[in-house]
C-alpha positions in Angstrom: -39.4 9.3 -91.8 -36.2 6.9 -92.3 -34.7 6.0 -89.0 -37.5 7.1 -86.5 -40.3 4.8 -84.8 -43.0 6.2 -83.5 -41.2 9.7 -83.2 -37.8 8.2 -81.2 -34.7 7.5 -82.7 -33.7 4.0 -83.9 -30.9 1.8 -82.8 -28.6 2.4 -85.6 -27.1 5.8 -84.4 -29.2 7.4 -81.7 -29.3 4.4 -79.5 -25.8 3.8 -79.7 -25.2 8.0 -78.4 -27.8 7.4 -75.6 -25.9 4.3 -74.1 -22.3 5.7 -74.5 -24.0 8.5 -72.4 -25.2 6.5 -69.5 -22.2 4.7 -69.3 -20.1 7.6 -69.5 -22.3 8.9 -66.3 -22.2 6.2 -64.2 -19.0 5.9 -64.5 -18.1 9.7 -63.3 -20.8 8.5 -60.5 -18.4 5.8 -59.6 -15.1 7.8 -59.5 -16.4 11.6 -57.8 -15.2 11.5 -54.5 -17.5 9.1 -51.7 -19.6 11.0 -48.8 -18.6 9.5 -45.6 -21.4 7.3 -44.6 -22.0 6.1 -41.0 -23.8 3.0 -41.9 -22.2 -0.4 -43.5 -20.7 0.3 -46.7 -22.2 -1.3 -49.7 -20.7 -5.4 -49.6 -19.7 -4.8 -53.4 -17.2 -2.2 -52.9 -13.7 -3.5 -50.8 -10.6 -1.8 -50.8 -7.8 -4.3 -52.1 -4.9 -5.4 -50.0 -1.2 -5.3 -51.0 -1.3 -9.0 -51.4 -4.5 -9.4 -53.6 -3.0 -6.6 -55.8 0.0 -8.5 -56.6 -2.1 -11.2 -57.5 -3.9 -9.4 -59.8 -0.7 -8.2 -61.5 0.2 -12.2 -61.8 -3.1 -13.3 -63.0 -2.7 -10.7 -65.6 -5.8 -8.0 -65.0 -6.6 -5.6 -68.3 -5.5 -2.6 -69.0 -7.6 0.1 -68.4 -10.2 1.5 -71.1 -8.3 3.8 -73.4 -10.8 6.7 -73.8 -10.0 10.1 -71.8 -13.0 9.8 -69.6 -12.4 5.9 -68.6 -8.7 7.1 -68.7 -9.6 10.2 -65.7 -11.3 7.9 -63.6 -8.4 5.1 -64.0 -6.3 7.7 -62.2 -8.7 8.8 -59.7 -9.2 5.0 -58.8 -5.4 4.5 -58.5 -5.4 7.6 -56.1 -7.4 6.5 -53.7 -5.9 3.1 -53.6 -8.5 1.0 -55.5 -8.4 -1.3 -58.7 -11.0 -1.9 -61.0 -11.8 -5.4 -61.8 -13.3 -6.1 -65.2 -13.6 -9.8 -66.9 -11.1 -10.8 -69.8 -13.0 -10.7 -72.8 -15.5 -8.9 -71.9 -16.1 -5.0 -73.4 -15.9 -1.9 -71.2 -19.1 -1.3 -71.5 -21.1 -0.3 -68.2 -24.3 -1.8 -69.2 -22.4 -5.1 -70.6 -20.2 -6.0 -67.5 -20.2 -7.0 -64.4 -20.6 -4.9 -61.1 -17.7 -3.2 -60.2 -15.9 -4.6 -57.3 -13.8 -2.3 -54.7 -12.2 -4.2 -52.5 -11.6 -2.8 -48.8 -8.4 -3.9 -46.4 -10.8 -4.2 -44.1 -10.7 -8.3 -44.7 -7.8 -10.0 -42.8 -5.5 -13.5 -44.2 -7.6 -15.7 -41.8 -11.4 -14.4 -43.9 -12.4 -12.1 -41.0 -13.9 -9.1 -42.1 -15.1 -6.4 -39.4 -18.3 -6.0 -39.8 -20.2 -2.3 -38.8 -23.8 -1.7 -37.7 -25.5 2.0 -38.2 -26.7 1.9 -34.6 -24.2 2.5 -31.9 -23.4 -0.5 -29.6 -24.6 0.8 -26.1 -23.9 -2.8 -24.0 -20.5 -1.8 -21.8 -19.5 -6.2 -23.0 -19.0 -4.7 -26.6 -16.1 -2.9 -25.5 -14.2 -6.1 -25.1 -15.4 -7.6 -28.2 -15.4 -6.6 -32.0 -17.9 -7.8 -34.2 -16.2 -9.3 -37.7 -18.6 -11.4 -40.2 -17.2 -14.4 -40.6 -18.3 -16.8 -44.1 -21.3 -14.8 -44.3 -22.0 -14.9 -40.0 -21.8 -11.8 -37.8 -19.3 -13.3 -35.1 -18.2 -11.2 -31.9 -14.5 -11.7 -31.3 -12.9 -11.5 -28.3 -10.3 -9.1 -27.9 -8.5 -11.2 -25.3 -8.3 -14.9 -26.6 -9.9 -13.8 -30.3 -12.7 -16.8 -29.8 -16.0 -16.0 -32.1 -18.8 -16.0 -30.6 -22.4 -15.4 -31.9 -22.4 -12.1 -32.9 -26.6 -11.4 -34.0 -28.6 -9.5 -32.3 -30.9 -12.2 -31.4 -28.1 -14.1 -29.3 -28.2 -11.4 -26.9 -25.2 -10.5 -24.6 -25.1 -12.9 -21.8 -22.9 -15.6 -23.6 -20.6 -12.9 -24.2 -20.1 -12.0 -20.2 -20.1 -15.9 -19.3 -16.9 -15.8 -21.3 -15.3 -13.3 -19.9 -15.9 -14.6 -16.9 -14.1 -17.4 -17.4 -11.4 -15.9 -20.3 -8.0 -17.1 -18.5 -6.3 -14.6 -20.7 -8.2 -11.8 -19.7 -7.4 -12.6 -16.0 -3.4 -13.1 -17.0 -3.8 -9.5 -19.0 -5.7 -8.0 -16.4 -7.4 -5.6 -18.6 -9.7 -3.4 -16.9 -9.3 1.1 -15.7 -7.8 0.1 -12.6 -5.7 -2.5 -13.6 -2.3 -2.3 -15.1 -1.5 -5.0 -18.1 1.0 -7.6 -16.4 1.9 -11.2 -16.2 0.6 -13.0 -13.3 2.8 -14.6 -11.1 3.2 -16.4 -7.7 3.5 -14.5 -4.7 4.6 -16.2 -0.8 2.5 -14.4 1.9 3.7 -14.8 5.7 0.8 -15.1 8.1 0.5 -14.8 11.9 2.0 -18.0 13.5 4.8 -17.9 11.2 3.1 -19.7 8.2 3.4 -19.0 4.5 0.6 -19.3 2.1 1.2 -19.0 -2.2 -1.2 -17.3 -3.8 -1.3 -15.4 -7.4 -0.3 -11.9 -7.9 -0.4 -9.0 -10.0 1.4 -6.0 -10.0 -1.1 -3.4 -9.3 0.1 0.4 -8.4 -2.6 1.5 -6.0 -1.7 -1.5 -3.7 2.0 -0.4 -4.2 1.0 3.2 -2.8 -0.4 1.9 0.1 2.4 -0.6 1.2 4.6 2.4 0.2 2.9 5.1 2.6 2.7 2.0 5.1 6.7 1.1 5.3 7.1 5.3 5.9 4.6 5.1 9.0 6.5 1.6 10.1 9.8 2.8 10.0 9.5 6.6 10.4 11.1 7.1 7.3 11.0 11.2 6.5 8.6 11.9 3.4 11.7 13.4 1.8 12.6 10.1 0.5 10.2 9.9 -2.4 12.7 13.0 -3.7 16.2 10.9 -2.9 17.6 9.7 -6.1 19.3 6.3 -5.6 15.5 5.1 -4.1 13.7 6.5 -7.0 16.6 4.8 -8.7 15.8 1.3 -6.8 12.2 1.5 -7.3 12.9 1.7 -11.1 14.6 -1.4 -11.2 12.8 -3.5 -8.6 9.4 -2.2 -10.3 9.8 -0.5 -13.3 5.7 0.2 -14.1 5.9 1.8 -10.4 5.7 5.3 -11.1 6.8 7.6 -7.7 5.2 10.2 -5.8 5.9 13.5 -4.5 5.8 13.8 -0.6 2.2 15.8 -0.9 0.7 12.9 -2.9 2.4 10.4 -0.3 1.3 12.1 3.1 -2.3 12.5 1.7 -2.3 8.7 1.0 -0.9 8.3 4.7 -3.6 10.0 6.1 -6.4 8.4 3.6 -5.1 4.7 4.8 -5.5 6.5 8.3 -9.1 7.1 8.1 -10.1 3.8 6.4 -7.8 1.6 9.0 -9.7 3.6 11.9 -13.0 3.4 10.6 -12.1 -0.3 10.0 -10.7 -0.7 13.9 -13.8 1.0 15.0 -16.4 -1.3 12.8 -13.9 -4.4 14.0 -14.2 -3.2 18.1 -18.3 -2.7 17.3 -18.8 -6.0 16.6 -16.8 -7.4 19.9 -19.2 -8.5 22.1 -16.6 -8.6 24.7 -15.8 -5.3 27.2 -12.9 -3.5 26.7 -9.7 -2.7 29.1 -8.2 0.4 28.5 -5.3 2.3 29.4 -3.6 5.5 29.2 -0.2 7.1 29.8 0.5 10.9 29.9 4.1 11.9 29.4 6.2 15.1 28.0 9.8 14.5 25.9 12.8 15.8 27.1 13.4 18.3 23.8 9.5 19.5 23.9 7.7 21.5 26.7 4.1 19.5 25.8 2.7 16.7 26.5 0.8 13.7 24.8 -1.1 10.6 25.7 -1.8 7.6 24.1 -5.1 5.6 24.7 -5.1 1.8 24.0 -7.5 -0.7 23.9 -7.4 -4.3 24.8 -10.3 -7.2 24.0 -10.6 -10.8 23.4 -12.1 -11.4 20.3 -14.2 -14.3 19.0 -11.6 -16.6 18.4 -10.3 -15.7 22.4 -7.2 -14.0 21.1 -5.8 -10.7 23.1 -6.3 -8.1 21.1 -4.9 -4.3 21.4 -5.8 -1.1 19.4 -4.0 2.1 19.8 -6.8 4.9 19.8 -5.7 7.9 19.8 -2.4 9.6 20.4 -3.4 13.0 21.4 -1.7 16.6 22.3 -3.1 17.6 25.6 -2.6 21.1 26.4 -1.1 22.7 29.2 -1.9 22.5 32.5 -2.4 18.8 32.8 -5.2 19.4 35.5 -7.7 16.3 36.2 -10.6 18.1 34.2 -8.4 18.1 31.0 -6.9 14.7 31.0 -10.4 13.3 32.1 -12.4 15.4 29.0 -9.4 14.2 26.5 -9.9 10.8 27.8 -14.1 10.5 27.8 -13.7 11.8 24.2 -12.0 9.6 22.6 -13.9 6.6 24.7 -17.1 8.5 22.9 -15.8 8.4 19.9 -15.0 4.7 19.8 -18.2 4.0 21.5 -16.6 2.6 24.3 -18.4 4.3 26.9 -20.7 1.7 27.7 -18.0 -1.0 27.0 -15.3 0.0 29.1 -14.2 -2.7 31.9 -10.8 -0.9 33.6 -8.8 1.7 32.8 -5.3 1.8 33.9 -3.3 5.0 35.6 -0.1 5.5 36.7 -0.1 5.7 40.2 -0.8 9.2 41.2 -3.3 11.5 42.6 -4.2 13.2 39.5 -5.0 10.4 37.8 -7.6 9.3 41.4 -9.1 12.7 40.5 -9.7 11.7 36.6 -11.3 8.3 37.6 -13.9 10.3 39.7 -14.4 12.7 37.6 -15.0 9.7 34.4 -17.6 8.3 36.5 -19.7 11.0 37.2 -19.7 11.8 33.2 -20.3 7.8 32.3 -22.3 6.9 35.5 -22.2 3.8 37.5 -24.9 1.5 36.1 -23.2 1.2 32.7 -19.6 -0.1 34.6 -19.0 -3.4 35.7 -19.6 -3.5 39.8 -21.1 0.0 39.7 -17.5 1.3 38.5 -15.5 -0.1 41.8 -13.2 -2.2 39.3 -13.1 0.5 37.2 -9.8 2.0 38.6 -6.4 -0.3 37.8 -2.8 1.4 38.7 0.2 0.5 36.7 2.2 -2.9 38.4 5.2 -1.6 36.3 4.8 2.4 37.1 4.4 0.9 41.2 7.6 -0.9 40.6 9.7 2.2 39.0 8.7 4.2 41.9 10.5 1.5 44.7 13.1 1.8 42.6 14.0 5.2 42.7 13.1 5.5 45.8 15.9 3.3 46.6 18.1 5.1 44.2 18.1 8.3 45.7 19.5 6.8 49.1 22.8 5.2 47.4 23.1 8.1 44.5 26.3 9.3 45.6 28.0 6.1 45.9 27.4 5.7 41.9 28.2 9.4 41.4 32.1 8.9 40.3 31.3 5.8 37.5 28.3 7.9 36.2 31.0 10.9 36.0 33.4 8.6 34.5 31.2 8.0 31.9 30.1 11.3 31.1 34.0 11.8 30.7 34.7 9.6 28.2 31.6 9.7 25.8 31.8 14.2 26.0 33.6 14.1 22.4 34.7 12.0 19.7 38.1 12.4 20.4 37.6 11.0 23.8 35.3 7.7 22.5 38.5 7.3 20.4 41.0 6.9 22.9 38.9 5.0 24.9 38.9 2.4 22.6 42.3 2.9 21.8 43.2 2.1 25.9 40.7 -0.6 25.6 42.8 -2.5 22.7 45.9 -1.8 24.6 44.2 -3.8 27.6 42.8 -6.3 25.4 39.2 -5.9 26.9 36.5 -6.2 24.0 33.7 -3.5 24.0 30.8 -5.5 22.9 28.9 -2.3 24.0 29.3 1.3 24.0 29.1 3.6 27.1 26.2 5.3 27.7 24.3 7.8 29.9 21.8 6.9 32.1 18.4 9.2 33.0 17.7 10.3 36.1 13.9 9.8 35.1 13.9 5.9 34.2 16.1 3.9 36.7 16.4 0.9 33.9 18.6 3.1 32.1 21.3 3.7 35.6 20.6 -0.2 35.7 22.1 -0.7 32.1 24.6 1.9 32.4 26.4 0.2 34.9 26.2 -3.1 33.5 28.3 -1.6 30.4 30.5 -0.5 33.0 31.4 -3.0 34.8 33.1 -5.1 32.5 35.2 -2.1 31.3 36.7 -1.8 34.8 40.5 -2.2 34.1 39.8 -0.1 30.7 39.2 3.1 33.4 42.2 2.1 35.8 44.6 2.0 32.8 42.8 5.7 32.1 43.3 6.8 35.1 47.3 6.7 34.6 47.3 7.6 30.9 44.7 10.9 31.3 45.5 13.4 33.2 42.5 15.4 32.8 40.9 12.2 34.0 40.1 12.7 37.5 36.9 11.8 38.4 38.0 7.4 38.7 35.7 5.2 41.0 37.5 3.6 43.6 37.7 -0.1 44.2 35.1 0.1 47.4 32.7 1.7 44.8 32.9 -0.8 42.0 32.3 -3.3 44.8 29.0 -1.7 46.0 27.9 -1.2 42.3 28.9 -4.8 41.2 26.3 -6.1 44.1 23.4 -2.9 43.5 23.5 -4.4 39.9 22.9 -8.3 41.3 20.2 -6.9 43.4 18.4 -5.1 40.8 18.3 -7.7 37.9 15.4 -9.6 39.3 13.5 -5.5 39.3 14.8 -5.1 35.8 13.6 -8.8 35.0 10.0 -8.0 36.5 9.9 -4.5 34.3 10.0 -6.5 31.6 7.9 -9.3 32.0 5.4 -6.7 32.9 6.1 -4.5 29.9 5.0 -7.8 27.5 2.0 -6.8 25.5 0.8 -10.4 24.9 1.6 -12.9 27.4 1.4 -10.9 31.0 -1.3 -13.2 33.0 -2.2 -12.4 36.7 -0.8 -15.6 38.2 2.9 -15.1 36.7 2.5 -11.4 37.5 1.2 -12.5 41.0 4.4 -14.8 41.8 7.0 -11.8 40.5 5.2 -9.5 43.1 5.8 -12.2 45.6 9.4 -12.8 44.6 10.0 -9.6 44.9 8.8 -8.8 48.2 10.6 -11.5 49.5 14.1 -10.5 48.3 13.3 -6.6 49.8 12.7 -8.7 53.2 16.2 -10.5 53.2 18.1 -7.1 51.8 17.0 -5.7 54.9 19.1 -8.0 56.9 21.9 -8.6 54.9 24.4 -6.7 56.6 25.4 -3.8 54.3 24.7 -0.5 55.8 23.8 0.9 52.4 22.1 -1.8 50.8 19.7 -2.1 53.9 18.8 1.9 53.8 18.2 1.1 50.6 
């Protein structure tokens, strides 16, 4: 039969059919809509950038193939942003061109294309690197300083952390979950001995929180604050990534830094090899009905530098019996494990507190104190002092009456401070201090009140005439005697505080005061003023 070979079709008409078919179908193949496919795309098929495009336009590209199916998948190309690329001269046959080439904006200016793998990359160092290929290599670019690195497989990982480690812009960036993205700068540091130290330093919010919650405990600052505008205001501008608080969040991270700086001060003390001297005070404010004590601890540490801890500042219930005030106390030794470490404890003088030393030593026992506990008991130099002192006061109490009248006069109300001052001016007398009450508990505070006094002496004569309600003026005997108690009481005053010093009280300057002291008491008692020598 004409036209057929061995029962197929020749080339003339049947051939031609069967290749306009397959090219028709591949090309439908090409232009139906891709799956999405996990895996690494096939390296002929790139989406085409902006730029290439209009290079393509310049290098003048074909048109597309006239025919209504090439035509169909022209326009479903352009739709989904890709352009075929077909060599001039060359037919539009499938079987007679090249491969078609898709190109993907995956491909950067600098040649860097980002390169995917099927497998998911499980190594936490990949989060901080991308891998790209790179001139036919698979590089791993940092994300930090963009340096390539060997990206295979077979170069493993550990080149990868070795740069980070030493990446000086990830250190400036500060990239990490905790870490807030911020230019390092310098930073001056005061120490203890009043030296500075420069060291780098970058802003980091959980540190702010802390100093925050710190400054509020420092300076008794109410929690309210965090609410007050012109401070949130403040904060903004002095630290603008700072984001503030409420007073819940605040408080809890008061009492979190709480726990870690005791557990810290405990850990600290456990190391001490030293013992520890402790002492106590037990006392109840004037606007509450209960009282508190504090316990503090004092040790030389390694270094031979004095030391002290507060411990605890405890509410100790009502009645303040020995038993109670001895339990409190062993507790919080306990606690600390201190027990075993304790040298002295100091007590105000008083016969409670001989009853809590007793009772102590029965519960810690003798062989674990220093001397089988006979050291153990130390009373308070300054609490001995306060009691000579009022002692003394309540003998010349009424001869001071009038000037602390006087003063209760004139700082009763507002309008009163006012014309004070005003009669002050008028006598040209400077008030470098304000009047103030003294309390009949602490006699430092009747010391100070009439050394404010006493330099305001022609300030209450000029009152005297100019207020008529004013009736209560010291006479001139009576700012005699109190010009000389105040001389005589500056070296007790003096003594108070040297003994008050946390830090620099030794025994052999506390040991000469004592001394001096006693030897003044001898020579008031002979110096001829009836009052001053009952006193």
């Amino acid at each position: 039969m004409k036209g057929r070979r061995n029962g197929r079709p020749g080339t003339t008409r049947y051939e031609r059919r069967r290749r306009r078919c397959v090219a028709y179908f591949h090309v439908h193949q090409l232009c139906a809509k891709p799956k999405p496919n996990p895996g690494r795309p096939p390296l002929a098929v790139k989406r085409t950038t902006a730029k290439q495009k209009s290079r393509l336009a310049t290098a003048g590209a074909p048109p597309a193939p006239t025919t209504p199916e090439a035509s169909s998948s022209g326009n479903l190309l352009k739709s989904l942003g890709f352009t075929i690329n077909v060599p001039q001269g060359q037919g539009s046959s499938v079987n007679d061109s090249e491969p078609i080439h898709i190109d993907d904006d995956d491909e950067d200016e600098s040649g860097e294309v980002y390169f995917g793998t099927k497998r998911k990359l499980t190594f936490k160092v990949w989060q901080e690197f991308k891998k790209i290929k790179v001139g036919g290599e698979i590089k791993a670019k940092c994300n930090y300083c963009h340096k390539h690195l060997g990206g295979k497989s077979k170069n493993g990982t550990k080149h990868l952390h070795d740069h980070l480690a030493i990446c000086t812009l990830k250190k400036i960036k500060m990239a990490g979950q905790n870490k807030t993205l911020a230019q390092s700068s310098l930073r001056f540091k005061s120490q203890e001995g009043g030296k500075v130290s420069v060291k780098n330093y970058t802003f980091d919010p959980e540190v702010a929180r802390k100093e925050f919650g710190a400054m509020i405990v420092l300076h008794e600052y109410p929690l309210s604050m965090v609410e007050h505008t012109g401070f949130r205001r403040f904060v903004s501008a002095l630290q603008p990534l700072f984001k503030m608080v409420t007073r819940n969040t605040i408080r809890k991270d008061i009492m979190d830094t709480y726990q870690e700086e005791r557990e810290n001060a405990k850990n600290y003390m456990g190391a001490t090899k030293s013992r520890v001297a402790i002492t106590t005070d037990l006392w109840t404010p004037d606007n509450q009905k209960r009282g508190y004590m504090a316990v503090t601890a004092y040790f030389i540490d390694d270094s031979w530098t004095l030391r002290n801890i507060i411990m605890r500042f405890i509410y100790v219930s009502a009645p303040h019996t020995a038993e109670i005030i001895c339990e409190e106390l062993y507790e919080a030794l306990v606690d600390w494990n201190l027990d075993e470490k304790m040298s002295t404890l100091t007590l105000d003088n008083c016969s409670t507190n001989d009853k809590v030393i007793t009772e102590l030593v029965k519960k810690i026992g003798k062989a674990k104190l220093m001397l089988k506990g006979k050291l153990l008991h130390m009373r308070c130099a300054a609490h001995i002092l306060n009691l000579i002192v009022k002692d003394g006061l309540d003998v010349i109490k009424d001869s001071i009456a009038k000037i602390r009248e006087s003063v209760t006069f004139w700082t009763a109300t507002p309008k009163r401070i006012e014309k004070f001052e005003e009669i002050a001016k008028h006598c040209k007398v400077k008030l470098d201090h304000k009047l103030g009450l003294d309390c009949k508990t602490r006699w430092n505070f009747t010391y100070k009140m009439l050394s404010i006094a006493l330099p305001y002496k022609a300030v209450f004569n000029r009152a005297k005439r100019v207020e008529k309600l004013y009736d209560c003026a010291p006479s001139e005997q009576e700012w005699d005697f109190a010009r000389e108690f105040v001389d005589r009481l500056k070296l007790f005053n003096d003594i108070t505080e040297i003994f008050s010093e946390t830090n620099y009280v030794t025994s052999n300057v506390q040991l000469l005061k004592i001394c001096e002291a006693k030897e003044q008491i001898r020579k008031w008692g002979t110096c001829g003023n009836p009052i001053i020598e009952k006193m």
